[in-house]
DOMARKE-508662 format. One record per atom (N, C-alpha, C, CB): atom name; residue number from 1; x, y, z; chain. Coordinates in pm, 1 decimal. Glycine has a CB too. Layout:
<sites>
   torba   nudren         xx         yy         zz   kolvex
      CA      NUM          X          Y          Z        A
...
</sites>
This chain:
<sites>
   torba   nudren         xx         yy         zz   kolvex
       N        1     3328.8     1345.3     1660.4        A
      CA        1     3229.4     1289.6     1568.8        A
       C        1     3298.0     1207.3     1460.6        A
      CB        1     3144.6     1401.6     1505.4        A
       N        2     3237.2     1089.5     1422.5        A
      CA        2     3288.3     1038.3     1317.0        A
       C        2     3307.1     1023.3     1176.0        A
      CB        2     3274.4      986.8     1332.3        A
       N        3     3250.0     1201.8     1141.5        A
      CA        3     3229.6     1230.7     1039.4        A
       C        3     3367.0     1377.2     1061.7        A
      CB        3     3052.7     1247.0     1010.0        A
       N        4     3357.6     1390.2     1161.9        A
      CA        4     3461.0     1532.7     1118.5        A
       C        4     3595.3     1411.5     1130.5        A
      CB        4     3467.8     1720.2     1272.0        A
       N        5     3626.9     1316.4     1193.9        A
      CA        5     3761.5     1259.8     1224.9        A
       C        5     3762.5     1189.9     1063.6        A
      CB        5     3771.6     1138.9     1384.1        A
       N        6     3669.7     1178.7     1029.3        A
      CA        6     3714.1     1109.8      812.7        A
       C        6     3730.7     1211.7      750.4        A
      CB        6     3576.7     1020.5      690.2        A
       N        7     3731.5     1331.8      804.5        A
      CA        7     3783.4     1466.6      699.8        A
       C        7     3915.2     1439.3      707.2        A
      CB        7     3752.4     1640.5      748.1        A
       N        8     3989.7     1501.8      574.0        A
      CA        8     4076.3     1583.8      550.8        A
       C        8     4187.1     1657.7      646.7        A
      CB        8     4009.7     1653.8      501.5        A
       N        9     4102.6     1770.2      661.0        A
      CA        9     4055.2     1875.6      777.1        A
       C        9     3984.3     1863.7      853.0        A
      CB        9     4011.9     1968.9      755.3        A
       N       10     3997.4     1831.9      970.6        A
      CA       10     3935.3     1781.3     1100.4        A
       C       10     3908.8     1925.3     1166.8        A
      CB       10     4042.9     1670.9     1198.1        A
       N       11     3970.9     2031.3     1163.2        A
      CA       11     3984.7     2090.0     1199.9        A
       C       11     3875.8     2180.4     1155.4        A
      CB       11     4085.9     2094.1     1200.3        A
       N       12     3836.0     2189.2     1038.0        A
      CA       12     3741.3     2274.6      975.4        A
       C       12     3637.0     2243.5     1050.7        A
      CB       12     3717.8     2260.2      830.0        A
       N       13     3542.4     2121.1     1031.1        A
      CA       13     3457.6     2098.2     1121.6        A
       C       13     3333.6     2146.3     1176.9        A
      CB       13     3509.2     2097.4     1183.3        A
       N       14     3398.4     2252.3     1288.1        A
      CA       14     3268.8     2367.0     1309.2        A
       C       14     3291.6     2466.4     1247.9        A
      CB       14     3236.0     2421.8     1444.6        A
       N       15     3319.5     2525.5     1115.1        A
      CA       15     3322.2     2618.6     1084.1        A
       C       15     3217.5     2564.8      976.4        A
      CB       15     3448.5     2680.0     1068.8        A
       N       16     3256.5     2439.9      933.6        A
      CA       16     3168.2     2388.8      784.4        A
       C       16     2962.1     2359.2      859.9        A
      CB       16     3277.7     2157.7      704.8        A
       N       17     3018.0     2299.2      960.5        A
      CA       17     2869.6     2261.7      997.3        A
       C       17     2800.1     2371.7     1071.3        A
      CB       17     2862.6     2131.7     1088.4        A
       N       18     2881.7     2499.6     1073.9        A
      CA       18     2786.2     2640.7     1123.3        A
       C       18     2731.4     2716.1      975.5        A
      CB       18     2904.8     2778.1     1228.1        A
       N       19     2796.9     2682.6      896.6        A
      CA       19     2785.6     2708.2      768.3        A
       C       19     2657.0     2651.3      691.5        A
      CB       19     2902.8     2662.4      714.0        A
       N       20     2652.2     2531.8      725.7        A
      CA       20     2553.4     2438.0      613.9        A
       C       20     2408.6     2478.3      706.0        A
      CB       20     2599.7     2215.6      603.1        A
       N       21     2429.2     2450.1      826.9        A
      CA       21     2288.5     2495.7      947.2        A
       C       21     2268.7     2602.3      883.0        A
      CB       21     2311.1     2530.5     1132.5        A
       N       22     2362.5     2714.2      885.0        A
      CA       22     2256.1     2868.9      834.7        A
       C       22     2216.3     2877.0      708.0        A
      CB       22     2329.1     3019.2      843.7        A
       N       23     2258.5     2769.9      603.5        A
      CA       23     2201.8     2774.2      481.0        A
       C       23     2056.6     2704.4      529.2        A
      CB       23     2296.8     2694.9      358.7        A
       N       24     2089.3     2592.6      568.4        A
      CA       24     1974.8     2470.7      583.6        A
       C       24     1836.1     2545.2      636.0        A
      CB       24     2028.7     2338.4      712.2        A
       N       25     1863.0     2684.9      761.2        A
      CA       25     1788.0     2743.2      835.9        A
       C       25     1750.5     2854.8      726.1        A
      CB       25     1851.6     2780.3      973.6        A
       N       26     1809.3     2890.7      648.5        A
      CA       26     1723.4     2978.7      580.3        A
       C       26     1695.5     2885.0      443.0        A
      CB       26     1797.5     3137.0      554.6        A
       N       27     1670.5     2834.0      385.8        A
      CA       27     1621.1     2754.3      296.3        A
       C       27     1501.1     2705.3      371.5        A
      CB       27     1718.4     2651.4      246.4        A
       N       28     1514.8     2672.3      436.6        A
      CA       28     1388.4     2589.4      561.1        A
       C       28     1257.4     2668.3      530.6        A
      CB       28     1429.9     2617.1      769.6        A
       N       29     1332.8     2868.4      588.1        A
      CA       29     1280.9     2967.2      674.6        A
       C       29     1227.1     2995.2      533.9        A
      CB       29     1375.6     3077.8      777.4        A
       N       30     1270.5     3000.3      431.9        A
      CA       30     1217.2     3079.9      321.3        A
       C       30     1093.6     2945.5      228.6        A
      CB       30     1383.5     3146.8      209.4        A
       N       31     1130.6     2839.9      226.0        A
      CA       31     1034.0     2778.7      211.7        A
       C       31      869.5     2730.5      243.6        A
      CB       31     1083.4     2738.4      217.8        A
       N       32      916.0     2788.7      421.1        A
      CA       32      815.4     2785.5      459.8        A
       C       32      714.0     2908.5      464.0        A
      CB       32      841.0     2737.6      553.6        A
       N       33      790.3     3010.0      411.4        A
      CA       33      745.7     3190.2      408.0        A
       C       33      694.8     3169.3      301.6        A
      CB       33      860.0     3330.4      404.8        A
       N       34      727.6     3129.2      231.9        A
      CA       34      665.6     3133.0       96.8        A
       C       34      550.6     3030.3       69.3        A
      CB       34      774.2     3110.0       -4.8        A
       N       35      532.9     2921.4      161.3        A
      CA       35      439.7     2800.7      174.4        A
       C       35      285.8     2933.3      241.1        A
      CB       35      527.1     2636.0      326.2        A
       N       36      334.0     2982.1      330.8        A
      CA       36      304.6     3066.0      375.5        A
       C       36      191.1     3160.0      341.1        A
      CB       36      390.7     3098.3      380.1        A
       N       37      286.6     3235.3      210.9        A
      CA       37      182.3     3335.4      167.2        A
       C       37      187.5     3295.6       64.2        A
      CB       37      190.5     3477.7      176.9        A
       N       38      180.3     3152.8      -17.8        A
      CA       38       99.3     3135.5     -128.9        A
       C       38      -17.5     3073.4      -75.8        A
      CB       38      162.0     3058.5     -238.3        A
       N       39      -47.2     3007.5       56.9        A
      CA       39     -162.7     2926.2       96.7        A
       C       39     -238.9     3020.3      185.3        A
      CB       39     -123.2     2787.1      171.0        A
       N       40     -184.4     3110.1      309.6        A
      CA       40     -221.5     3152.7      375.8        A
       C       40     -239.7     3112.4      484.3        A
      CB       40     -275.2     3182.3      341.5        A
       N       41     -334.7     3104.6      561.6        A
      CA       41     -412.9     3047.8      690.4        A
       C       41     -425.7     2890.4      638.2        A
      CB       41     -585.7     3134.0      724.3        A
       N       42     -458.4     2883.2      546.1        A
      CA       42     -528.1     2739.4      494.9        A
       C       42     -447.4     2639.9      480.7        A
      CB       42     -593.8     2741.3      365.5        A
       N       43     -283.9     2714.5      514.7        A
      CA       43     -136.8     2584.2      445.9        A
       C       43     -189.3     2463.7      608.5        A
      CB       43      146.8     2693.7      462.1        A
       N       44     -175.8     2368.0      518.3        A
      CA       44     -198.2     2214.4      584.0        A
       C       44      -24.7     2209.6      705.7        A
      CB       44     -197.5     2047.3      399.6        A
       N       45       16.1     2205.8      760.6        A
      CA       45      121.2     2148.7      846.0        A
       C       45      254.8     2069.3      759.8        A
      CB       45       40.5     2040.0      945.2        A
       N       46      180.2     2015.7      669.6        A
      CA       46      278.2     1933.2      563.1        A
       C       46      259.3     1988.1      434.9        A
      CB       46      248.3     1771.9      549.7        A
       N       47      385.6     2111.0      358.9        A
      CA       47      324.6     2188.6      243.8        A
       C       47      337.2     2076.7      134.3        A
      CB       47      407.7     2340.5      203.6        A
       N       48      345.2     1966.2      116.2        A
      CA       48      344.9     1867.5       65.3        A
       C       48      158.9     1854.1       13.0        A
      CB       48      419.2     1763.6      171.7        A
       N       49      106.0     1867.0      116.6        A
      CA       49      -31.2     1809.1      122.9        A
       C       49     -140.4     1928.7       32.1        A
      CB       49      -76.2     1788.1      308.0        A
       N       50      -47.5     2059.8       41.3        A
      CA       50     -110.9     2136.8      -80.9        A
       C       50      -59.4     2158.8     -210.2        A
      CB       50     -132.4     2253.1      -49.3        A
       N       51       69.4     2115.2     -207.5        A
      CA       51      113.7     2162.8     -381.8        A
       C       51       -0.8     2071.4     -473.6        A
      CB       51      319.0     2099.3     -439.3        A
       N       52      -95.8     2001.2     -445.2        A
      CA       52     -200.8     1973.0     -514.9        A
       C       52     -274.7     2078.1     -588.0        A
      CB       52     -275.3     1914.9     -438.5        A
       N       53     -358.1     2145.5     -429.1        A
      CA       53     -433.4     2232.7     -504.9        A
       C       53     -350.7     2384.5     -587.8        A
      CB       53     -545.8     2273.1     -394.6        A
       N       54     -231.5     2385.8     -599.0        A
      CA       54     -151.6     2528.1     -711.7        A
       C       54     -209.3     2446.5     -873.2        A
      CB       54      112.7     2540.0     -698.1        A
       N       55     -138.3     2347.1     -904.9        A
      CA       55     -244.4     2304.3    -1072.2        A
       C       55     -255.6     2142.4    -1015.8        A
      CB       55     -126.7     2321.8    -1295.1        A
       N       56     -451.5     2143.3    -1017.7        A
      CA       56     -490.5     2016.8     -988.5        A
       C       56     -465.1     1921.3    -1081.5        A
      CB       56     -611.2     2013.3     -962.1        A
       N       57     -492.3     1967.6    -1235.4        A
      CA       57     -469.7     1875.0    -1340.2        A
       C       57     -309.9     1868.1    -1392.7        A
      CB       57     -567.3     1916.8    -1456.6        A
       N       58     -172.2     1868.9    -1274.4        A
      CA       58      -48.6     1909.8    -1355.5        A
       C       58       -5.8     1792.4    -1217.3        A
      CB       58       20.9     2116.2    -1381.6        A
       N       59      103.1     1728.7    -1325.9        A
      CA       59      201.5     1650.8    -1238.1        A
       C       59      338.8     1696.6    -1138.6        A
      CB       59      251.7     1568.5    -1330.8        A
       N       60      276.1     1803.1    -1124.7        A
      CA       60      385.0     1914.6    -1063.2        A
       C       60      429.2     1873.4     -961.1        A
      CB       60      342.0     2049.0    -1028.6        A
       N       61      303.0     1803.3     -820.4        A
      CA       61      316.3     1790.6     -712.6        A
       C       61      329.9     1629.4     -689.4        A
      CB       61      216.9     1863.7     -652.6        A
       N       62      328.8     1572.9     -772.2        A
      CA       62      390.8     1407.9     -814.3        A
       C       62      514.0     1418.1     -799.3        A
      CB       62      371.3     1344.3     -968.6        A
       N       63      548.2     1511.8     -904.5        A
      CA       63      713.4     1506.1     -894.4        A
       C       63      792.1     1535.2     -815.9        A
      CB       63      769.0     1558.0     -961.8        A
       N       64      729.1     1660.1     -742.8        A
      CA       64      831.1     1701.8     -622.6        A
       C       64      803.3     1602.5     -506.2        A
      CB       64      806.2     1867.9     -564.9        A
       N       65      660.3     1537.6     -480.4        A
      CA       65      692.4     1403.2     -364.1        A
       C       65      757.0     1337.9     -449.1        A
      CB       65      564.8     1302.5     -290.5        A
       N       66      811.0     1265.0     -546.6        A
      CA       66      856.6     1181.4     -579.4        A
       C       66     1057.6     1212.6     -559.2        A
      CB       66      777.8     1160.7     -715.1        A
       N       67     1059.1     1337.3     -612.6        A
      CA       67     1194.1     1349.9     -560.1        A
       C       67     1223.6     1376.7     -404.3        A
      CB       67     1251.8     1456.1     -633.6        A
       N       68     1128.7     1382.6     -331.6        A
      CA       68     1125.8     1421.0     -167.7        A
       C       68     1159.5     1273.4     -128.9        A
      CB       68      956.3     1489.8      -90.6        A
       N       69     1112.1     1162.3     -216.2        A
      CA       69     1127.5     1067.4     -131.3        A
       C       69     1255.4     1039.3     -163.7        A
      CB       69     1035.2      962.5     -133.7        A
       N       70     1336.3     1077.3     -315.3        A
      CA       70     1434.2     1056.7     -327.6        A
       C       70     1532.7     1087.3     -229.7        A
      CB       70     1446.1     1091.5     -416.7        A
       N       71     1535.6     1217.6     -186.9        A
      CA       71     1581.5     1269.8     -107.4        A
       C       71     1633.4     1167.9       18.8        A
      CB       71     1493.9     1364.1      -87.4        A
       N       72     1516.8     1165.9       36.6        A
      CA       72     1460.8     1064.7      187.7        A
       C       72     1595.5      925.9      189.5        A
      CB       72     1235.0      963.0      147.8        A
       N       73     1544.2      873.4       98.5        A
      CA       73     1639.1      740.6       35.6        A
       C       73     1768.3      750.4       68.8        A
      CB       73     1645.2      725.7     -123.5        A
       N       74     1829.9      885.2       11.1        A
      CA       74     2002.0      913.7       -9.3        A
       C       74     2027.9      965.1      132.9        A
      CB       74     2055.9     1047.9     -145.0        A
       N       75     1941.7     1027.0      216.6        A
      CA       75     2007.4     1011.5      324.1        A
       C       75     1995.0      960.2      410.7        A
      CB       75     2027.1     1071.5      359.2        A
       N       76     1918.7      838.6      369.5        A
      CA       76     1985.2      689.9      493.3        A
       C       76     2105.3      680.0      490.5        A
      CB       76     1948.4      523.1      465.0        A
       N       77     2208.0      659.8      387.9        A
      CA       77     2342.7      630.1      450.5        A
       C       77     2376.0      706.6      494.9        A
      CB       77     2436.9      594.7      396.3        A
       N       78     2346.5      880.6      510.9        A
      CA       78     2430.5      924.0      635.8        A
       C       78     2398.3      923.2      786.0        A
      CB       78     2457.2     1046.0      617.8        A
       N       79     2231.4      877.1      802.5        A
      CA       79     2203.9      835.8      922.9        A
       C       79     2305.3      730.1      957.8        A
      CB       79     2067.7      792.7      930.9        A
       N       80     2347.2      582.0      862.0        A
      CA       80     2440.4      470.4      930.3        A
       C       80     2553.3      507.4      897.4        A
      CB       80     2425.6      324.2      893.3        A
       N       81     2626.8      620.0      883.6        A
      CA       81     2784.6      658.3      878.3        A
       C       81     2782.7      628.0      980.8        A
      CB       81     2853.3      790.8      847.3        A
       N       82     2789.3      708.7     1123.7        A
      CA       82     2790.6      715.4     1294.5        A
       C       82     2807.6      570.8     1299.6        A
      CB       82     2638.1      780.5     1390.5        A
       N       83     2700.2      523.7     1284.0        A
      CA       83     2702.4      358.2     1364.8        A
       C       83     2774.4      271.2     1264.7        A
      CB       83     2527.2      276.0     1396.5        A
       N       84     2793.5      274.3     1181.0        A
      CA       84     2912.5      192.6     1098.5        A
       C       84     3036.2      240.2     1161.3        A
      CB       84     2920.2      223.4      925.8        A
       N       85     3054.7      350.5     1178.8        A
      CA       85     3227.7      398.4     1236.3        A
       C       85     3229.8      378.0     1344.3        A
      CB       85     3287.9      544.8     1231.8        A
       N       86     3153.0      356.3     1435.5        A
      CA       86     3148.2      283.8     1570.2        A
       C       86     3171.5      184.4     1594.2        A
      CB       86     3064.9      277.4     1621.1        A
       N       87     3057.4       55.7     1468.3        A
      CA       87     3107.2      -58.7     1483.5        A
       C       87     3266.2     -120.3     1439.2        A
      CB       87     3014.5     -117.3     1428.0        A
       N       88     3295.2        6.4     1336.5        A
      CA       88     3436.2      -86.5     1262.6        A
       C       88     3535.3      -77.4     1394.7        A
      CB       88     3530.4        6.9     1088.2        A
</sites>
């Protein structure tokens, strides 16, 4: 991969990316447990689409799409790492 061969430690590798998956998988797992049993039966598919109704009159759920998209943004460049290190 052309992200473990720009390490350092090349070697680390799968130890780091078995690592970040089981965080990523329980952050995921607990977000969605908790999407869960604050909505119930009623959570929409996208818990995005209810942090509305927790406070209708509060910019609560502005902000967190607004940093989601941030999110979104910053990791386009690691989608084109791969294909930039391919093309160079």
């Amino acid at each position: 991969l052309p992200i473990a061969s720009s390490m350092a430690e090349p070697e680390l590798f799968p130890g780091i990316a078995v690592a970040v998956l089981a965080i990523l998988l329980l952050l995921l797992l607990s977000f969605g447990l908790v999407g869960v049993f604050t909505f119930g039966a009623d959570a929409q598919p996208t818990i995005l689409l209810d942090l509305s109704l927790l406070t209708p009159g509060s910019p609560t759920a502005s902000i967190i799409e607004l940093l989601y998209c941030i999110i979104l943004i910053c990791s386009f460049p690691l989608m084109l790492f791969p294909a930039s290190q391919i093309l160079d």
